[in-house]
ZADRENLUM-675423 format. One line per 2 residues: their letters; for each residue x negated, y, z negated of C-alpha. Coordinates in Angstrom, 1 decimal. Example, Ala and Ser with C-alpha at 12.3 -4.5 7.8 and 13.67 -1.06 7.14 Angstrom:
2
as> -12.3:-4.5:-7.8  -13.7:-1.1:-7.1
END
This chain:
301
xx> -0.8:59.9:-24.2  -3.6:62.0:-23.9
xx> -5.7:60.3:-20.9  -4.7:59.0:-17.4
xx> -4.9:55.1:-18.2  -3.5:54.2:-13.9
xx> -7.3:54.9:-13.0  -11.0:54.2:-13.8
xx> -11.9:57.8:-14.2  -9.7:59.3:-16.6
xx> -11.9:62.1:-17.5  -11.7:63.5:-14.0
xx> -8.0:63.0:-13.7  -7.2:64.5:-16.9
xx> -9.5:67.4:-15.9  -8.0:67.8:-12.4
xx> -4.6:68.5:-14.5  -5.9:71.3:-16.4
xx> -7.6:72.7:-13.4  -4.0:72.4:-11.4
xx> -2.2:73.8:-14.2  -4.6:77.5:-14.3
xx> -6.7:76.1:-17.6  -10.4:76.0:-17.3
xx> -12.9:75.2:-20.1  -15.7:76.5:-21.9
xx> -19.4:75.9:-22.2  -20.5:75.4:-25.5
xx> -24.4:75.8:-26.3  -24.1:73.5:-29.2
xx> -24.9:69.4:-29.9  -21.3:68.2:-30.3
xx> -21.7:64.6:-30.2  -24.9:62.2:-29.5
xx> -25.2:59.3:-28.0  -27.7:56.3:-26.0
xx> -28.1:56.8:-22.2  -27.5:53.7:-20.1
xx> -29.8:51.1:-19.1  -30.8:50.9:-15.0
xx> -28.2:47.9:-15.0  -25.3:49.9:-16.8
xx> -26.2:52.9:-15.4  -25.3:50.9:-11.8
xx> -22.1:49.4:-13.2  -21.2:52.8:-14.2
xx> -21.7:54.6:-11.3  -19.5:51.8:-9.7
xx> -16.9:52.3:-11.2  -16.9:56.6:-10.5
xx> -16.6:55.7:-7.1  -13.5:53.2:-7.4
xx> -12.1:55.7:-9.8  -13.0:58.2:-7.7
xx> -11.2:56.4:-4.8  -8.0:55.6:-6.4
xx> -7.9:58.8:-7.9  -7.5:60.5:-4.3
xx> -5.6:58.1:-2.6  -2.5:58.3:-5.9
xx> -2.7:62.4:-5.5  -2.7:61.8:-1.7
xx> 0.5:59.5:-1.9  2.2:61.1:-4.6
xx> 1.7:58.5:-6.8  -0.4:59.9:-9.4
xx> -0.1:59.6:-13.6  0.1:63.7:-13.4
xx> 0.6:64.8:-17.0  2.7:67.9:-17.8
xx> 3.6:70.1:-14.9  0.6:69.3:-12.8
xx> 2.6:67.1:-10.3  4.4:70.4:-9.3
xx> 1.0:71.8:-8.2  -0.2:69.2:-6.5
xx> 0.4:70.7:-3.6  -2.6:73.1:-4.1
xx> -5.1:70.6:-2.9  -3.4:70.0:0.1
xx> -4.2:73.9:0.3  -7.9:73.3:0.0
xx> -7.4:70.0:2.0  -6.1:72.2:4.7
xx> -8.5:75.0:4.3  -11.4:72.2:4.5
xx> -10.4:70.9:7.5  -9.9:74.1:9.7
xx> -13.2:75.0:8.3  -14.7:71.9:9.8
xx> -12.6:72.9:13.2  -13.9:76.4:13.2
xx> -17.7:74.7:13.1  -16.6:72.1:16.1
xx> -15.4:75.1:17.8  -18.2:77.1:16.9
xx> -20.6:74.3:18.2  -19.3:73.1:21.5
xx> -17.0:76.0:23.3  -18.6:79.0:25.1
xx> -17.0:82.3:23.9  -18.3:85.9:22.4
xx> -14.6:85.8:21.1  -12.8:85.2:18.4
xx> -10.1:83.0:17.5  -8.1:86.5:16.6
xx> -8.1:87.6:20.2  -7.0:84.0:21.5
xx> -4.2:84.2:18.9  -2.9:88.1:20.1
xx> -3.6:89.1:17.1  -6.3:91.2:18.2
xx> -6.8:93.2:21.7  -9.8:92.0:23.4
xx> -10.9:95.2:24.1  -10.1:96.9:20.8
xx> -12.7:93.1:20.1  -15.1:93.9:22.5
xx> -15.4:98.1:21.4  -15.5:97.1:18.1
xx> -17.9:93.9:17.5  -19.3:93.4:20.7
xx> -20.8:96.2:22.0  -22.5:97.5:19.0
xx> -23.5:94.3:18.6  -25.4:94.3:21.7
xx> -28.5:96.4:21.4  -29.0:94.1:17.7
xx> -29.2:91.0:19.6  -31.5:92.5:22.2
xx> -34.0:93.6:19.3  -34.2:90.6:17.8
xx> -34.7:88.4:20.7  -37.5:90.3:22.4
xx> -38.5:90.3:18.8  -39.2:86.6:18.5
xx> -39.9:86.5:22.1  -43.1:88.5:21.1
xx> -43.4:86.6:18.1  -43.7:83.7:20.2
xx> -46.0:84.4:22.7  -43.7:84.7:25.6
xx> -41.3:82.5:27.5  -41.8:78.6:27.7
xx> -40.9:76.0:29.8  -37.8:75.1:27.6
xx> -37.3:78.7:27.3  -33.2:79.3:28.3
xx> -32.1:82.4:29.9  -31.2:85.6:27.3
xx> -27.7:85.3:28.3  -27.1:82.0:26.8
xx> -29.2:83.5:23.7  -26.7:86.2:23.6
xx> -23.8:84.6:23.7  -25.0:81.8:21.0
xx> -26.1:84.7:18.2  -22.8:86.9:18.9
xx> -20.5:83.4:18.6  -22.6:83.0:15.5
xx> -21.5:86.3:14.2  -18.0:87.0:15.5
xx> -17.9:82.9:13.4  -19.3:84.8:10.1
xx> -17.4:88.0:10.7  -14.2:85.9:10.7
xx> -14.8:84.0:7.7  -15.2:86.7:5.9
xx> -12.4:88.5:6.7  -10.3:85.7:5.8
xx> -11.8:85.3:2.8  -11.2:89.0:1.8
xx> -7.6:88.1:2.9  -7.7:85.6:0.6
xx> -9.0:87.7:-2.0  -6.0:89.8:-1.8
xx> -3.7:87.2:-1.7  -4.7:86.2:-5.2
xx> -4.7:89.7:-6.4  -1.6:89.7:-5.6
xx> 0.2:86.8:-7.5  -2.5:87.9:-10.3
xx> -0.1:90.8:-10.2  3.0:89.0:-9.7
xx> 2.3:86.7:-12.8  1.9:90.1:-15.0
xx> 5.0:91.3:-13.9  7.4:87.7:-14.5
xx> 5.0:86.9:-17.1  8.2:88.6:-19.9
xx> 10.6:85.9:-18.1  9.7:83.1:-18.0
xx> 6.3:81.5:-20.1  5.9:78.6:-16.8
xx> 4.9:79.7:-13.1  7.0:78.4:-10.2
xx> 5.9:75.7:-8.6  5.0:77.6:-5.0
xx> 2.6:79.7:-7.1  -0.8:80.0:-5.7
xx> -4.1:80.7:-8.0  -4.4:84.0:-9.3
xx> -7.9:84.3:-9.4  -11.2:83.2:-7.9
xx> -12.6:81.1:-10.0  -9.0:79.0:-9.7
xx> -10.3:78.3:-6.2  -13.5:77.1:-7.2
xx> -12.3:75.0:-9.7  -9.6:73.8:-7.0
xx> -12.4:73.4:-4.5  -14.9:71.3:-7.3
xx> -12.1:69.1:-7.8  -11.4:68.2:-4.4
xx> -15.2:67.5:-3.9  -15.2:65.3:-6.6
xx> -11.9:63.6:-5.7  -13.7:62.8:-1.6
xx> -17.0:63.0:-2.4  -17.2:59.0:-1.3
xx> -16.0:59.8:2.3  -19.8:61.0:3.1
xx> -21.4:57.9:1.8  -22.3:57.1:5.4
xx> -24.5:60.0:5.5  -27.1:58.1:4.0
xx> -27.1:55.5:6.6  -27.3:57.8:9.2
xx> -30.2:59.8:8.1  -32.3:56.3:7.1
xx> -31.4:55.1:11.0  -32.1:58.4:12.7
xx> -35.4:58.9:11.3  -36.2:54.9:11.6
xx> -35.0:55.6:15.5  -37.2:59.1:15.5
xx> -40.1:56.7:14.2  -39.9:54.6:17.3
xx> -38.2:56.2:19.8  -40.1:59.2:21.8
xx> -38.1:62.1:21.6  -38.4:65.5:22.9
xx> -37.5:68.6:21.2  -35.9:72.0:22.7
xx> -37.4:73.3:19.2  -40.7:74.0:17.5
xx> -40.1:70.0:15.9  -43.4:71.1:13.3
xx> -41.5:74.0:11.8  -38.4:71.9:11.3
xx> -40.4:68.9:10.1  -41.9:71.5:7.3
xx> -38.3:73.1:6.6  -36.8:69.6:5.7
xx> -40.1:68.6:4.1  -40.0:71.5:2.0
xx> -36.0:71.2:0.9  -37.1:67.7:0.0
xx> -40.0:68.8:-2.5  -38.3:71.7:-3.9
xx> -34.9:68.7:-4.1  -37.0:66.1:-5.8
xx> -38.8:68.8:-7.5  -35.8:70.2:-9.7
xx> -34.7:66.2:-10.2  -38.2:65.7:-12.2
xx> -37.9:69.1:-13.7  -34.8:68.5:-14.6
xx> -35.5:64.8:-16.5  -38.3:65.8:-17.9
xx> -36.9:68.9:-20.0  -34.3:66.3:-21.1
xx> -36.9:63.8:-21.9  -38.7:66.4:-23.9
xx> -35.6:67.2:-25.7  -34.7:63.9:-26.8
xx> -38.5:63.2:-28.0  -38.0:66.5:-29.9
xx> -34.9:64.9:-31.5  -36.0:61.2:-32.0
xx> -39.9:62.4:-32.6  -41.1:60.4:-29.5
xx> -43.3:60.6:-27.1  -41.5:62.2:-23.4
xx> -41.7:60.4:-20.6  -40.3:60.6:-17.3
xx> -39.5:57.5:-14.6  -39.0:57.2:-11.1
xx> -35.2:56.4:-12.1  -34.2:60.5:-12.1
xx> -35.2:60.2:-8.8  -33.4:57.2:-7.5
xx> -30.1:57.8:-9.8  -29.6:60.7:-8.1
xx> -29.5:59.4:-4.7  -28.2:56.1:-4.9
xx> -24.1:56.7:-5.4  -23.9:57.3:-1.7
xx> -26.0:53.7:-1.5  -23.0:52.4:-3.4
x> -20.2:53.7:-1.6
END
């Protein structure tokens, strides 16, 4: 049995074995195979049923119930790695967002002194933050009447940083970590041809792949998002509102991710729509259908 036949997405599950198991693929810039792209109607169907497969998929690897092939059930437990990982990420941004501290999580923990912290990050820190805000101050013309005081500036930009500063020096910890079984798999590579089952990646790009495959495994939990944004900006429409920020520079920001968004989806279509008419000697064309098949799965879910 080649395939995972207990879901609707085999080629994920079968993939999310050989990503578990340290195996990875390769791009090939060749034409393998052809075939006929899918009609609006069976383009839907089919992007139904990624998301049931893509549902069942993550509740059997949750439960411990999935068809793992080979020795991929004994790493299963590297998603719950990432799932972890994930989820004090998204603490450290609630942190981050609502509790008022120059600090960092290392000093709360003992790890650090807080003033080996404070001579160390904060202080030199200081005269940065200083520049910059009379900076933009300048920049803006002087203080407003929703102007706060620099303290509270202060305190947001060095949380900010002590937050980025943090991350990565656990990343670099992670870094080591994995050049360290990378090391360990060299050395007890002459005794034994199959790593232990509490081996952790022993490279980078094993935690990418990990960290792709978890995305496409929950990717279906955001499907609200879509919702929310379609009933914010319906409640923006009608509701006055009033903004502690310059609303016309974010209203240009978000109109110009969505142009440069939509801009690669019609770039995108059309250099495969010119590539098939290169093929089949037809004429290109290019439909409003890139655009809408690339937003509707969170629609569906």
């Amino acid at each position: 049995e080649q395939f995972h036949t207990s879901c609707k997405i085999e080629d994920t599950a079968s993939s999310l074995d050989r990503v578990l198991m340290g195996q990875y693929s390769h791009f090939i810039n060749r034409k393998l195979a052809f075939g006929m792209s899918k009609s609006p109607e069976g383009f839907l169907g089919a992007q139904q049923r990624w998301v049931e497969g893509a549902i069942t998929l993550c509740l059997q690897w949750i439960t411990r119930q999935s068809d793992a092939h080979e020795e991929a059930a004994n790493f299963g437990w590297q998603l719950w790695v990432v799932i972890v990982a994930f989820c004090s990420f998204v603490a450290a941004l609630c942190r981050l967002a609502t509790v008022t501290t120059t600090s960092s999580i290392l000093v709360h923990l003992g790890v650090v002194d807080e003033a080996t912290f404070d001579s160390a990050v904060r202080q030199p820190l200081g005269p940065m933050v200083q520049t910059f805000y009379d900076f933009f101050l300048n920049l803006r013309g002087g203080y407003s009447p929703n102007s706060k005081d620099y303290a509270i500036y202060e305190d947001m930009t060095l949380s900010f940083i002590v937050f980025v500063l943090c991350a990565v020096f656990l990343f670099f910890c992670l870094f080591l970590i994995t050049l360290l079984f990378k090391r360990l798999e060299v050395q007890c590579h002459d005794e034994t041809s199959k790593r232990p089952w509490w081996f952790l990646p022993n490279e980078m790009r094993w935690w990418a792949r990990l960290l792709i495959s978890f995305d496409n495994l929950t990717y279906w939990i955001w499907g609200w998002t879509s919702f929310f944004w379609l009933g914010f900006n319906v409640y923006l429409a009608l509701v006055p509102a009033i903004f502690h920020f310059n609303s016309y520079g974010m209203m240009g920001w978000l109109l110009a991710c969505a142009i440069l968004n939509y801009a690669m989806i019609v770039a995108n279509g059309m250099r495969f729509s010119i590539m098939q008419a290169a093929d089949a000697n037809e004429v290109a064309w290019l439909s409003l259908d890139n655009v809408w098949r690339a937003n509707q799965l969170f629609f569906m879910v």
